[in-house]
PyMOL Python script that loads the backbone (N, CA, C, O; Angstrom):
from pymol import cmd

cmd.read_pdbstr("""\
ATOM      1  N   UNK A   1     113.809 103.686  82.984  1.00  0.00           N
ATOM      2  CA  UNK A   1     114.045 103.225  84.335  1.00  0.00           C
ATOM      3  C   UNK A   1     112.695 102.974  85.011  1.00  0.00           C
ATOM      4  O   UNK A   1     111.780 103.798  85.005  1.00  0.00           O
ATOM      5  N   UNK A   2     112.648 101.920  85.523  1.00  0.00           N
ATOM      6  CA  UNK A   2     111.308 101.715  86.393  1.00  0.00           C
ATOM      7  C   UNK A   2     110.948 102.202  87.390  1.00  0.00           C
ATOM      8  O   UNK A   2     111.781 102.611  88.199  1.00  0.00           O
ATOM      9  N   UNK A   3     110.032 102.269  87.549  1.00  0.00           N
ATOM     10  CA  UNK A   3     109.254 103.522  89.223  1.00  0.00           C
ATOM     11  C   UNK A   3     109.785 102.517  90.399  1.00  0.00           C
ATOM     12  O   UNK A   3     109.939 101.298  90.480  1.00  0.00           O
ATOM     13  N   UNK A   4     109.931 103.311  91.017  1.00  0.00           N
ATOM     14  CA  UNK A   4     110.119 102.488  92.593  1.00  0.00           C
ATOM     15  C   UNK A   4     108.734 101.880  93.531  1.00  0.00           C
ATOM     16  O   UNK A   4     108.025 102.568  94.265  1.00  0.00           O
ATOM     17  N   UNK A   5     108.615 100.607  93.302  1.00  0.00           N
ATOM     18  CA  UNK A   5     107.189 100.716  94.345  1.00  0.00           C
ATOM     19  C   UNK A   5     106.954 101.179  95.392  1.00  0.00           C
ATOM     20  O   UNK A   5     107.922 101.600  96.026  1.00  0.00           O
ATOM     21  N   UNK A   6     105.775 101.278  95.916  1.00  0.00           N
ATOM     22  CA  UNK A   6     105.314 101.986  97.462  1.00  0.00           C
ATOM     23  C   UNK A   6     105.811 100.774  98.309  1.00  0.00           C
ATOM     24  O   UNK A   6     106.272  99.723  97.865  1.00  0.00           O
ATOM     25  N   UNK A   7     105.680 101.025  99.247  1.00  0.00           N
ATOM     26  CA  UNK A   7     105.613 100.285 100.714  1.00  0.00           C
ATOM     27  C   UNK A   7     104.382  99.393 100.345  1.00  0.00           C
ATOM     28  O   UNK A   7     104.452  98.171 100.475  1.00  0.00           O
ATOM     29  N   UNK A   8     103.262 100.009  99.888  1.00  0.00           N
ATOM     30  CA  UNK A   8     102.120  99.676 100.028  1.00  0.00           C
ATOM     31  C   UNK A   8     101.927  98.648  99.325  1.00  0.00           C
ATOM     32  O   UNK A   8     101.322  97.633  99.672  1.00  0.00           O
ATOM     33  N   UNK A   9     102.695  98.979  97.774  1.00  0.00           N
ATOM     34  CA  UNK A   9     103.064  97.713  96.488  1.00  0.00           C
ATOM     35  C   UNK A   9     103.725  96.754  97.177  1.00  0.00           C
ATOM     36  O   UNK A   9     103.457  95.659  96.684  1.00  0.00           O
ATOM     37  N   UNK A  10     104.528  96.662  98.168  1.00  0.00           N
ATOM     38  CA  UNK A  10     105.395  95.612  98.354  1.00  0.00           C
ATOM     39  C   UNK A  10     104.952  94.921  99.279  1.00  0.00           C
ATOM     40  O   UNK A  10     105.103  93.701  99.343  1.00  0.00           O
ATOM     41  N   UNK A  11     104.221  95.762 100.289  1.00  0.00           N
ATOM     42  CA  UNK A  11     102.984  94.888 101.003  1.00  0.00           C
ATOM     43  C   UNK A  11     102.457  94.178 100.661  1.00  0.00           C
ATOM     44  O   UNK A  11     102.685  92.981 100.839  1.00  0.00           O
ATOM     45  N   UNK A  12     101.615  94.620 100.082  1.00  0.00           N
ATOM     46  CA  UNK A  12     100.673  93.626  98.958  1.00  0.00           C
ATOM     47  C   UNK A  12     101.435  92.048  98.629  1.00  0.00           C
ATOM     48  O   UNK A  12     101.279  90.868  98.943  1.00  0.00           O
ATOM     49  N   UNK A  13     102.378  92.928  97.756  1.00  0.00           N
ATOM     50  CA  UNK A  13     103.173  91.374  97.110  1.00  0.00           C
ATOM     51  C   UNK A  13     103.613  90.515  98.045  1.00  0.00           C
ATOM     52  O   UNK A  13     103.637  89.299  97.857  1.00  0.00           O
ATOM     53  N   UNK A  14     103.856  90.877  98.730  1.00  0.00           N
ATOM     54  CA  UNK A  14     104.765  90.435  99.991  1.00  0.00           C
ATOM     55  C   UNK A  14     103.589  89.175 100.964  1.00  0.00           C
ATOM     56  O   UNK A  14     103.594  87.986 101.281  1.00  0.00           O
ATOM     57  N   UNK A  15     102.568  90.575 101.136  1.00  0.00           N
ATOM     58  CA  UNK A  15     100.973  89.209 101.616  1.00  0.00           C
ATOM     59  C   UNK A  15     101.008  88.419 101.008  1.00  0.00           C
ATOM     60  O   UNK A  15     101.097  87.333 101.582  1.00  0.00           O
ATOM     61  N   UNK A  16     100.967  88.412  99.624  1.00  0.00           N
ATOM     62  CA  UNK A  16     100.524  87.408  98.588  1.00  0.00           C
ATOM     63  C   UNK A  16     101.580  86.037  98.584  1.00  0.00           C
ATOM     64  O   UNK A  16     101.295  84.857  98.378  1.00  0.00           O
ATOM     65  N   UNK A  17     102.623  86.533  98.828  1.00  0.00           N
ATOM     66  CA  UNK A  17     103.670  85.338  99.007  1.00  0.00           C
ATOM     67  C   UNK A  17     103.743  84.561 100.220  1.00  0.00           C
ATOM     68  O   UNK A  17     104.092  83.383 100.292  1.00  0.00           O
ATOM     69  N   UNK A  18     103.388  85.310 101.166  1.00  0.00           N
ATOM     70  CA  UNK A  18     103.273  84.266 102.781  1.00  0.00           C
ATOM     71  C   UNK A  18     101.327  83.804 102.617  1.00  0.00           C
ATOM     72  O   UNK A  18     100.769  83.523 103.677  1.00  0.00           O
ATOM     73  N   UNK A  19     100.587  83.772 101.485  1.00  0.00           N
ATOM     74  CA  UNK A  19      99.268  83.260 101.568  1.00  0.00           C
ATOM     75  C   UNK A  19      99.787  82.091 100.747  1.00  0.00           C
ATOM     76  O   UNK A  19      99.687  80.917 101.104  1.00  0.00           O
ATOM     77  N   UNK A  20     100.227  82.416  99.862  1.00  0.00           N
ATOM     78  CA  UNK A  20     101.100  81.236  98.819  1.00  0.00           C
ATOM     79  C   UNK A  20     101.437  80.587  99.680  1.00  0.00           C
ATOM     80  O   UNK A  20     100.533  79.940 100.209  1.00  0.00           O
ATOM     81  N   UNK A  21     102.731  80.432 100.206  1.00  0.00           N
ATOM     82  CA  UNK A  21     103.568  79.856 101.207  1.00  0.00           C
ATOM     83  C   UNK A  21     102.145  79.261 102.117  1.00  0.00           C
ATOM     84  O   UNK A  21     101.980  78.065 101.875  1.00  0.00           O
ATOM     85  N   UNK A  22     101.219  79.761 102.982  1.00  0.00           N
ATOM     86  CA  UNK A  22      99.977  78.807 103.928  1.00  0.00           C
ATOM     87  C   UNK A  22      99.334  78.396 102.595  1.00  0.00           C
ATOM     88  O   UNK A  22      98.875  77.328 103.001  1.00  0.00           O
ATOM     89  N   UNK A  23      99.044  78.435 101.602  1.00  0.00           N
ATOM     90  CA  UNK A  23      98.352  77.543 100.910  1.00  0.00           C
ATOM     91  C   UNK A  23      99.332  76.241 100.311  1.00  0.00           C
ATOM     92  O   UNK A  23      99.090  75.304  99.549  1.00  0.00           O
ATOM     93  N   UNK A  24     100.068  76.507 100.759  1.00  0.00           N
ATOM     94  CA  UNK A  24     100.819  75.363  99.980  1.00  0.00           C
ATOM     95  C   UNK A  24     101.538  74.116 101.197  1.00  0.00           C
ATOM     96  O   UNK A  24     102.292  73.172 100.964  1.00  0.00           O
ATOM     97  N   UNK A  25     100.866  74.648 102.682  1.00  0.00           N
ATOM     98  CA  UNK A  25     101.438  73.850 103.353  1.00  0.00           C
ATOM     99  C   UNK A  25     100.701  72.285 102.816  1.00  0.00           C
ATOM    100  O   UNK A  25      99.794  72.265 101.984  1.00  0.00           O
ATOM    101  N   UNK A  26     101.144  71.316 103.310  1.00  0.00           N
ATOM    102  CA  UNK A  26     100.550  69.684 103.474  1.00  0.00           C
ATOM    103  C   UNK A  26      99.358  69.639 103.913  1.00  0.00           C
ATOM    104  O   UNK A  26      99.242  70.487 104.798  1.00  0.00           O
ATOM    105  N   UNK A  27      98.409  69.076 103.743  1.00  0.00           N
ATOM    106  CA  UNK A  27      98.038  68.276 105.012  1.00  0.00           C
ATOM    107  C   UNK A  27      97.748  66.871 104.893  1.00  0.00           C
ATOM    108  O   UNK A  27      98.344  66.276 103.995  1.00  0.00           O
ATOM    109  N   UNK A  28      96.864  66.148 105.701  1.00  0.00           N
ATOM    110  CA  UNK A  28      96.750  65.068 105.526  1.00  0.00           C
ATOM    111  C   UNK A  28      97.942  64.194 106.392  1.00  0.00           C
ATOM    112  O   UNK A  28      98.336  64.863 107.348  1.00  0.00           O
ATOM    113  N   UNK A  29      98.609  62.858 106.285  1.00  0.00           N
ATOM    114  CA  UNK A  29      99.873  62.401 106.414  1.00  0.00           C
ATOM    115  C   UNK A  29     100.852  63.048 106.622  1.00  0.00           C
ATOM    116  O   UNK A  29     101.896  62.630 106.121  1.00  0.00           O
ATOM    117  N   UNK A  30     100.876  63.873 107.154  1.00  0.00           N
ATOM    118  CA  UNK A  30     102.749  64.771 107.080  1.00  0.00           C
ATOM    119  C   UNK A  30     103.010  65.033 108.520  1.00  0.00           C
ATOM    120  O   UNK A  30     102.184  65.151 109.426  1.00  0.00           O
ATOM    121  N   UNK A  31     104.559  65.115 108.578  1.00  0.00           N
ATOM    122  CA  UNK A  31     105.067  65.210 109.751  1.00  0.00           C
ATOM    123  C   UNK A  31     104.778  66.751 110.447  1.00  0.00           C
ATOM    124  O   UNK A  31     105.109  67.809 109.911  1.00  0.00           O
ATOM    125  N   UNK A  32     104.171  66.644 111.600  1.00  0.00           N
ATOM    126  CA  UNK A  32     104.077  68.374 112.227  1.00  0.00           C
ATOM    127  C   UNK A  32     104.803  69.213 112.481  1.00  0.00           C
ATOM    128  O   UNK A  32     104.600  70.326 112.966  1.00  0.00           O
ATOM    129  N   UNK A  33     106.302  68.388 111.949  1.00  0.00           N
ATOM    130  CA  UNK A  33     107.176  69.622 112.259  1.00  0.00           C
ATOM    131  C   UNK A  33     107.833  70.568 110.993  1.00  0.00           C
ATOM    132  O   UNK A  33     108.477  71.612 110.895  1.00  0.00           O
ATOM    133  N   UNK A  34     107.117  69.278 109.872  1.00  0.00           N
ATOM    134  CA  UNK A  34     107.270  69.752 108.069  1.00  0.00           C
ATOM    135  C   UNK A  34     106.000  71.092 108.413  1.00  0.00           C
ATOM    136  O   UNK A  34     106.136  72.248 108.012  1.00  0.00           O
ATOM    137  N   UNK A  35     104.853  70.610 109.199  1.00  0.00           N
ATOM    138  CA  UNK A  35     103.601  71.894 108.730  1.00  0.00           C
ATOM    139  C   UNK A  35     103.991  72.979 109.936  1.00  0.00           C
ATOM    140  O   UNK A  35     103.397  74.055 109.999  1.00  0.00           O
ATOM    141  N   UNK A  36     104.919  72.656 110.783  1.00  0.00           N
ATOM    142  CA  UNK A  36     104.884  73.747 111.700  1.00  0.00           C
ATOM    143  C   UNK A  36     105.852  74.718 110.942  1.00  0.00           C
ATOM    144  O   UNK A  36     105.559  75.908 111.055  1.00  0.00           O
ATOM    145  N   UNK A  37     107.107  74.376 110.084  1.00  0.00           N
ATOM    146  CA  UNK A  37     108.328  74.699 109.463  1.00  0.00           C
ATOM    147  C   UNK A  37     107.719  76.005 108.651  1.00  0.00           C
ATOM    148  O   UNK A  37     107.790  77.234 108.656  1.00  0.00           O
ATOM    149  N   UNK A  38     107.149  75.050 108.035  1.00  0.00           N
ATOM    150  CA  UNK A  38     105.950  75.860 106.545  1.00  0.00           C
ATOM    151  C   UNK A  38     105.608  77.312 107.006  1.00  0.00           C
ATOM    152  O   UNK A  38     105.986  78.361 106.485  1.00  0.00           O
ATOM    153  N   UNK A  39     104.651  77.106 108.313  1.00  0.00           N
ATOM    154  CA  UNK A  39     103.297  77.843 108.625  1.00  0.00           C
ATOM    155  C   UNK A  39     103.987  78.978 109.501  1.00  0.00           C
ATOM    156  O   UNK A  39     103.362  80.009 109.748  1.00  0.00           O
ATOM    157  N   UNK A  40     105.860  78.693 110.179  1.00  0.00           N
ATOM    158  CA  UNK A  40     106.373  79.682 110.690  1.00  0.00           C
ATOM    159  C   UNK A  40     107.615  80.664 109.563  1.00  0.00           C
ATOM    160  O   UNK A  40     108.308  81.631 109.880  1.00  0.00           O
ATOM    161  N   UNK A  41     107.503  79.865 108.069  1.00  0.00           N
ATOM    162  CA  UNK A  41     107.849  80.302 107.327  1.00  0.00           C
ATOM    163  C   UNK A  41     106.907  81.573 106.433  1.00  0.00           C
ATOM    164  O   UNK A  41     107.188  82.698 106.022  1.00  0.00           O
ATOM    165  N   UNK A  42     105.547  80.620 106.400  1.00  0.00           N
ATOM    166  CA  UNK A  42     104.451  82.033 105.984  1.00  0.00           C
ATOM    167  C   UNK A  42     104.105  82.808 106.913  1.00  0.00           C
ATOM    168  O   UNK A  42     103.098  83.439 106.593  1.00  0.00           O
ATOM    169  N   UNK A  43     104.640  83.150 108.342  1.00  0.00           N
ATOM    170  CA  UNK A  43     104.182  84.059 109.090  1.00  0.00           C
ATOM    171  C   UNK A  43     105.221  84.992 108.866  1.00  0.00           C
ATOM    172  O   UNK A  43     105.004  86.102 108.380  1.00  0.00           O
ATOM    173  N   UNK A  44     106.533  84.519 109.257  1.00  0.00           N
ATOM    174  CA  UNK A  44     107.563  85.696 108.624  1.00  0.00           C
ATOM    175  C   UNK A  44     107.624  86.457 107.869  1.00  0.00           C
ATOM    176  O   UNK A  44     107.940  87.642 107.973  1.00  0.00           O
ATOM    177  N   UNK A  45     107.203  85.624 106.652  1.00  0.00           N
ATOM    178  CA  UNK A  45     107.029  86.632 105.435  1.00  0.00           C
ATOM    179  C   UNK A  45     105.948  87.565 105.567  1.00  0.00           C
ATOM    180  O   UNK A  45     106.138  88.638 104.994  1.00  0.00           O
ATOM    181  N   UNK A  46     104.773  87.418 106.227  1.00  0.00           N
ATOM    182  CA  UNK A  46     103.516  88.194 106.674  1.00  0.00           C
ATOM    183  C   UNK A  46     104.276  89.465 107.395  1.00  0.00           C
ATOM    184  O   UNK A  46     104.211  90.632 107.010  1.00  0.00           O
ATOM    185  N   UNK A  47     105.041  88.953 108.574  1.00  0.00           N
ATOM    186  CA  UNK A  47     105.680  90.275 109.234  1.00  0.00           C
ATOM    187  C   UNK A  47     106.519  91.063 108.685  1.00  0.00           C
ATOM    188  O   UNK A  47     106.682  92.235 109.024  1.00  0.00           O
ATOM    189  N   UNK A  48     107.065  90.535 107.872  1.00  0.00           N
ATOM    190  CA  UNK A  48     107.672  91.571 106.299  1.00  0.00           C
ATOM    191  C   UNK A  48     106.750  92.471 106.080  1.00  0.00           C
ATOM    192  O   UNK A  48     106.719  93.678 106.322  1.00  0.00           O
ATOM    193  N   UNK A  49     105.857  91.616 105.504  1.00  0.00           N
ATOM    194  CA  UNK A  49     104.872  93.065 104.890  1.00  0.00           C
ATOM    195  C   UNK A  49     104.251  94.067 105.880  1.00  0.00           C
ATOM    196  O   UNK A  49     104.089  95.221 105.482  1.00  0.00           O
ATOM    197  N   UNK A  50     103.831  93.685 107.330  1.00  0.00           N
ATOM    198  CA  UNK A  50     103.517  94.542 108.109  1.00  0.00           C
ATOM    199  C   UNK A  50     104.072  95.061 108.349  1.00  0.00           C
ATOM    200  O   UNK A  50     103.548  96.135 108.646  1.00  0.00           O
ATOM    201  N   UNK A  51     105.771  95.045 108.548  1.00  0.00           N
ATOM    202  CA  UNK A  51     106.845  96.023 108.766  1.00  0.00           C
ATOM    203  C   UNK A  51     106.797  97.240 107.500  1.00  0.00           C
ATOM    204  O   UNK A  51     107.125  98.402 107.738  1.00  0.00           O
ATOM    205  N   UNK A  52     106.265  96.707 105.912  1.00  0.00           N
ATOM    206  CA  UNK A  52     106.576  97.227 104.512  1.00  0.00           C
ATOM    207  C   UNK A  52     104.932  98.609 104.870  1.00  0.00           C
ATOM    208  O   UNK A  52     104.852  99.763 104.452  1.00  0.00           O
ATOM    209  N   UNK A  53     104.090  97.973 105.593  1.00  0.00           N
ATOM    210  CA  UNK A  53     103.127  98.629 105.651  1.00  0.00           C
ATOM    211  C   UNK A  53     103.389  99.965 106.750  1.00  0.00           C
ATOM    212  O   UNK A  53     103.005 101.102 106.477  1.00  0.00           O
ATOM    213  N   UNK A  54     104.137  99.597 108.084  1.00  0.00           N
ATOM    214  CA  UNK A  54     104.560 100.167 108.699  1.00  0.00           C
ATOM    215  C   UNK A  54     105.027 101.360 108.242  1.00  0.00           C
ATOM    216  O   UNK A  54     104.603 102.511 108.338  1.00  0.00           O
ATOM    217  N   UNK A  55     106.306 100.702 107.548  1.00  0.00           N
ATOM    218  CA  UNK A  55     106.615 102.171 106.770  1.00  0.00           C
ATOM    219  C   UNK A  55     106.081 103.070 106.061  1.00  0.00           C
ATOM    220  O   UNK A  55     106.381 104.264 106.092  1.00  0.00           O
ATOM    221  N   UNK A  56     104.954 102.374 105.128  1.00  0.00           N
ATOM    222  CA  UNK A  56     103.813 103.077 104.248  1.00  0.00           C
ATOM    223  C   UNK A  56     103.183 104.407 105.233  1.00  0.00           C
ATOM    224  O   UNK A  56     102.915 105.604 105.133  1.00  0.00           O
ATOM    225  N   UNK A  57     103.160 103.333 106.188  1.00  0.00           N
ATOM    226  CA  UNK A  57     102.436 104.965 106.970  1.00  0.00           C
ATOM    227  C   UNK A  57     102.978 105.313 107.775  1.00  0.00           C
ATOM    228  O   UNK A  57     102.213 105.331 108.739  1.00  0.00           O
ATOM    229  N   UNK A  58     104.271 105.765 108.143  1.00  0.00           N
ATOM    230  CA  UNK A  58     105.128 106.523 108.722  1.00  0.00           C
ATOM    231  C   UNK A  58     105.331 107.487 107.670  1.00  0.00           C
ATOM    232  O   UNK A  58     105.229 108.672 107.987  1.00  0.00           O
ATOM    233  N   UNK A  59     105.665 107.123 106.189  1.00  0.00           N
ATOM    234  CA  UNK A  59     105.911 107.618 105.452  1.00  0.00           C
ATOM    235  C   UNK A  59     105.248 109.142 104.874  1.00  0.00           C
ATOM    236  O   UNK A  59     105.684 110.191 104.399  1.00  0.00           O
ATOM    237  N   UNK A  60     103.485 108.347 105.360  1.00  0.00           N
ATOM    238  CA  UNK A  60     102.273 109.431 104.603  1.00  0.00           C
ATOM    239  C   UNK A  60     102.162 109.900 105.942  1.00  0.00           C
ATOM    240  O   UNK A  60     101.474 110.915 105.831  1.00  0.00           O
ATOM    241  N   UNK A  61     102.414 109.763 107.014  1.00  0.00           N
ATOM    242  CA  UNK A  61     102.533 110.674 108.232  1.00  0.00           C
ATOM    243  C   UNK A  61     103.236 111.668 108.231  1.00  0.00           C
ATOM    244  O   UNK A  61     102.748 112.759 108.524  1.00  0.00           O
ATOM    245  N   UNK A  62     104.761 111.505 107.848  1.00  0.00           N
ATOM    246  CA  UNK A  62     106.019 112.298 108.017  1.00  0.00           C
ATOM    247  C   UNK A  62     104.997 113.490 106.426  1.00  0.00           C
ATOM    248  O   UNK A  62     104.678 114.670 106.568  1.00  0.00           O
ATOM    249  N   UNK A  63     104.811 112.844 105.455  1.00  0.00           N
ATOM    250  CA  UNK A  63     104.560 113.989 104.459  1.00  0.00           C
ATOM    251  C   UNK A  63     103.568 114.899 105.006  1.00  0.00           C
ATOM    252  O   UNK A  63     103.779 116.085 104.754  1.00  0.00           O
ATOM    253  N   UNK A  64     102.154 114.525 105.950  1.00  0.00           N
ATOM    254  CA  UNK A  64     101.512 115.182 106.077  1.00  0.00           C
ATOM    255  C   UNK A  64     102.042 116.020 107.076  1.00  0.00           C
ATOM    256  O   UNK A  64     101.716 117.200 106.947  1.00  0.00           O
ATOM    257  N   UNK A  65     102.503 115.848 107.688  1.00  0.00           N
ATOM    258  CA  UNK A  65     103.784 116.789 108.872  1.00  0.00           C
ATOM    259  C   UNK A  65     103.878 117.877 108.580  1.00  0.00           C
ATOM    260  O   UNK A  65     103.304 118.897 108.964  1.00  0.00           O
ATOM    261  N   UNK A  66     105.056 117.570 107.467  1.00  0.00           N
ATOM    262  CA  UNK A  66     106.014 118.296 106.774  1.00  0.00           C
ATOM    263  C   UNK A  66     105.172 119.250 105.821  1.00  0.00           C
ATOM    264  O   UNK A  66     105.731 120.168 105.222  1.00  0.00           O
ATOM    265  N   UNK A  67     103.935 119.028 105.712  1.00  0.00           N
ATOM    266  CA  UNK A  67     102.721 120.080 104.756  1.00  0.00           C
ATOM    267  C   UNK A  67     102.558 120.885 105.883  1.00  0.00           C
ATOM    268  O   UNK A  67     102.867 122.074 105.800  1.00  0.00           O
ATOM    269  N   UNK A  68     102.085 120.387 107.006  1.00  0.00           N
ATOM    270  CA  UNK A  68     101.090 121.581 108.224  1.00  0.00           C
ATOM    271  C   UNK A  68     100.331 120.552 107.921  1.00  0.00           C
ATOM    272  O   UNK A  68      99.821 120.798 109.014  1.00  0.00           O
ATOM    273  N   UNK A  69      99.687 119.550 107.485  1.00  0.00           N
ATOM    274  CA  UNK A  69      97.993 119.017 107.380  1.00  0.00           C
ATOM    275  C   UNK A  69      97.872 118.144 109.004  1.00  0.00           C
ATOM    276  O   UNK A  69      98.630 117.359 109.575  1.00  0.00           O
ATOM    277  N   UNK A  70      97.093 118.487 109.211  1.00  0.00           N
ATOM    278  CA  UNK A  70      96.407 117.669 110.794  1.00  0.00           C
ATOM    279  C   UNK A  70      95.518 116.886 110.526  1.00  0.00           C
ATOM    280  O   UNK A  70      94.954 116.261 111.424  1.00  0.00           O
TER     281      UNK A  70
END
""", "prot")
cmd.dss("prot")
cmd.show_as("cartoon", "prot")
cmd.util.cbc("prot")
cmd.orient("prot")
């Protein structure tokens, strides 16, 4: 059975797919509402991962809590 990734793993991947997504917009000739479509499609996916990161460290917060560590 495979490990479950971190928050932190899926972050990552997750960046990597909304940089994909802005590298792959047009430019040149294209309609601005094809590059606006794109560029509010790779931001979403960006706020994915900041939400995925979010949790990452709520996560290592709640553990250090739950130790006593300050």
């Amino acid at each position: 059975m495979a490990a479950v990734p971190s928050y932190r793993e899926l972050a990552a991947r997750t960046l990597g797919q909304a940089a994909e997504h802005l590298n792959a917009v047009p430019n040149g000739n294209v309609a601005s509402a094809e590059i606006t479509a794109r560029s509010n499609h790779a931001q979403a996916i960006a706020t994915v991962a900041v939400a995925q990161a979010l949790l990452e460290i709520g996560d290592i917060l709640r553990e250090h809590l739950s130790r006593g560590d300050t």
